[in-house]
N, C-alpha and C positions, 0 to 999 in steps of 0.2 A: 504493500500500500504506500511504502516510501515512495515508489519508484517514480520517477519523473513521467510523464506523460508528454509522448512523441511529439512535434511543432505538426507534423501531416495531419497527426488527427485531434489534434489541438485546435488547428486552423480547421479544418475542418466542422467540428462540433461548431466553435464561434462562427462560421457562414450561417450552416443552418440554423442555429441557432438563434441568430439576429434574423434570419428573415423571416422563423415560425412566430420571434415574440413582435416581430413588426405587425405581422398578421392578426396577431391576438387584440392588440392596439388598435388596430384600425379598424377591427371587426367593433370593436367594444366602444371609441369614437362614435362610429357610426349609428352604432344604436343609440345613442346619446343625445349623437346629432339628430337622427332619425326624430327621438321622442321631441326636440323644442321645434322642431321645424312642422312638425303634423301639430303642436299645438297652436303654434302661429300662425299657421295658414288656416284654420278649424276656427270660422268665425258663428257658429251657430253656440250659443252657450250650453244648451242641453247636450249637443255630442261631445264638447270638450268636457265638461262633466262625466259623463260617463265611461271617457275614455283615462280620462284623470283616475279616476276611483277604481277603473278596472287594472290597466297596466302600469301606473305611474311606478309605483313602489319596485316592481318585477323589474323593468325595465332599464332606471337605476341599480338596482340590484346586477344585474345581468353584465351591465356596460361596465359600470364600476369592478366585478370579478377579470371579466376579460381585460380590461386596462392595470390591473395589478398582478396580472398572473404576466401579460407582458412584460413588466417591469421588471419585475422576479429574472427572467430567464434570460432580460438581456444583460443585467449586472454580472451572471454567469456565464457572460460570453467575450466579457472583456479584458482577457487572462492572456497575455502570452507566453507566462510559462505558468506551472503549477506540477505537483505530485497528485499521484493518485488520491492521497487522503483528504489534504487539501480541497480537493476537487469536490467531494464529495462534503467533504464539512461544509462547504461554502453553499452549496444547493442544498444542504438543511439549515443549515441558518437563515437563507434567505426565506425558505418556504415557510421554516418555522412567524417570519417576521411577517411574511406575508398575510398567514391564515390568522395572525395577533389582529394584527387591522382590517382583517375581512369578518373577523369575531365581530368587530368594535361596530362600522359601518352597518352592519348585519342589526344591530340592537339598535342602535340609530334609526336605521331606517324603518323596524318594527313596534318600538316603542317611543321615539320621539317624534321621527317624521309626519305622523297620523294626525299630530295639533296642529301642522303650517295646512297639511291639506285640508283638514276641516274648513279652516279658515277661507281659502280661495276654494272649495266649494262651497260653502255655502254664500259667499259673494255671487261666483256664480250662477247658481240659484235664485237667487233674487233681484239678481239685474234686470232691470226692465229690459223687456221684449219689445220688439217692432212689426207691424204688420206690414203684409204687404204695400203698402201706401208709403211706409217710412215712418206713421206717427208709432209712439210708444204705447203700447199696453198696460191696463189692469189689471196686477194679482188682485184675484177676487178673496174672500173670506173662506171660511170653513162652511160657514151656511149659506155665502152665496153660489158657490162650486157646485151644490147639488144641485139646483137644475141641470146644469149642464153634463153630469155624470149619469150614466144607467142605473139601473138596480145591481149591478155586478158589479161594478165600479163602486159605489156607494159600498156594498156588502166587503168588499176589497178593504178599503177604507175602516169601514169599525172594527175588524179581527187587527186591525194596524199591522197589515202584510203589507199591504202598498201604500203609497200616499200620492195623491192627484195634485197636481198644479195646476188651476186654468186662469189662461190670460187672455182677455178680452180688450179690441180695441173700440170704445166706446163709441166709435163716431161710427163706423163702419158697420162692427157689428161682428167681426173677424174673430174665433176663440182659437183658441192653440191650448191641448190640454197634454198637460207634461205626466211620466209615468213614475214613478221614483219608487226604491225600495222600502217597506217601513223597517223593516232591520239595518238601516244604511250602514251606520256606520258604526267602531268600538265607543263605549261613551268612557269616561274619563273613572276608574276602579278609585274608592273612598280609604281601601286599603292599602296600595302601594303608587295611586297616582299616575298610575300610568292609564294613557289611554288603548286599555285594553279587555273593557266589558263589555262581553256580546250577551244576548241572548240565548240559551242553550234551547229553553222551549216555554212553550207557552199553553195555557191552560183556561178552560172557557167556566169558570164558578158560579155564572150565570148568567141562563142566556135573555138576553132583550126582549121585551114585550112593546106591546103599543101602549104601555099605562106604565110600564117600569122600565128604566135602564137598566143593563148587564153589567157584569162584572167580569173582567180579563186578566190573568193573575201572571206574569210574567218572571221566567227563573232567565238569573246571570250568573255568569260565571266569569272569572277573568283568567285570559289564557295566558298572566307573568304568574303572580301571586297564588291563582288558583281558589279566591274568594269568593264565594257568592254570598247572594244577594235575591229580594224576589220585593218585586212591585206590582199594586194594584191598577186596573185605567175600567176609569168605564166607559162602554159602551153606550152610544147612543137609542132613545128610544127606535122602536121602529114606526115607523108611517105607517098613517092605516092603508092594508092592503098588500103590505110586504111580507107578513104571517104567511098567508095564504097563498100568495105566488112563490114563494118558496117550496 
């Protein structure tokens, strides 16, 4: 393991070497680039929303791996001489230092990151809309949305699986009604602070009537700490009529 390691295959290694961690780099750039350039150009607020919430984190994740995994392997490429053991020390310490800050990045990205995006979604969420005309739209209320939602839509709505946005351009007359998750997003754990309580399930204690509201009994869990947690919501009465078509 003393033994010096030949300049042929020395050189060697450092070519290919520099040109696999160039490619790793530039695959992992790219994704990078890829994700600000598709939000820039993604002028519709509801799809960058959803493309935010769906890949943002991944994607980061992704880019950021391959641009440090490059890094890693062109530091071990910049050698023109070394021993066998050497050689080998040097590609565990690096890797070792690597996986140290891919840890870090890794919790970042899962337990901090979660509070910036909240924030620019739900911006974009509530920015006004435009109608075909150019003027700005009406978020309506919670009781004004029902006209404009079905019975399946509505019924969506009080189990709090989904939640409806409609925006209305007053002059015209124009709605645009938005689909959103009701589980959207992790909410902020009372235990460890982190934003990382979901909903694990959900429980119906009582169901709605047209004289009574229901009750909806909701279990959290947080997936750093491992805490739960259970909250009540109720349900709204139902409209007469809704019993029975159901």
């Amino acid at each position: 393991m003393t033994e010096a390691i030949s300049p042929s295959l020395l050189s060697t290694w450092n070519m290919y070497g520099q040109l696999l961690a160039y490619a790793l780099m530039g695959v992992g750039v790219l994704i990078l680039l890829g994700h600000y350039l598709k939000l820039l150009f993604t002028k519709d607020f509801k799809t960058r929303y959803d493309y935010i919430n769906m890949h943002e984190i991944n994607l980061l994740w992704y880019g950021f791996v391959l641009v440090l995994s490059g890094i890693a392997l062109y530091i071990n490429t910049v050698v023109t001489e070394t021993t066998w053991l050497w050689f080998f020390v040097r590609i565990f310490v690096s890797g070792m230092m690597a996986m140290i800050i891919g840890v870090v990045v890794q919790n970042v990205l899962k337990f901090y990151y979660p509070f910036f995006i909240e924030k620019r979604l739900k911006k974009l969420r509530y920015s006004p809309r435009l109608s075909p005309d150019g003027r700005k739209m009406k978020l309506l209320s919670e009781e004004e949305e029902d006209v404009y939602l079905d019975e399946g839509m509505q019924a969506e709505e009080n189990a709090f699986s989904v939640d409806y946005d409609v925006w209305i351009d007053e002059i015209s007359g124009f709605t645009k009604i938005e689909k959103y998750n009701g589980r959207l997003h992790a909410l902020q754990c009372d235990e460890c602070n982190y934003q990382t309580l979901k909903v694990e399930r959900e429980e119906i204690i009582q169901e709605a009537s047209e004289v009574e509201e229901g009750e909806l009994m909701k279990y959290y869990v947080c997936g750093y700490c491992g805490h739960k947690q259970r909250k009540s919501f109720k349900i709204a009465k139902l409209r007469a009529g809704e019993g029975a078509s159901a």
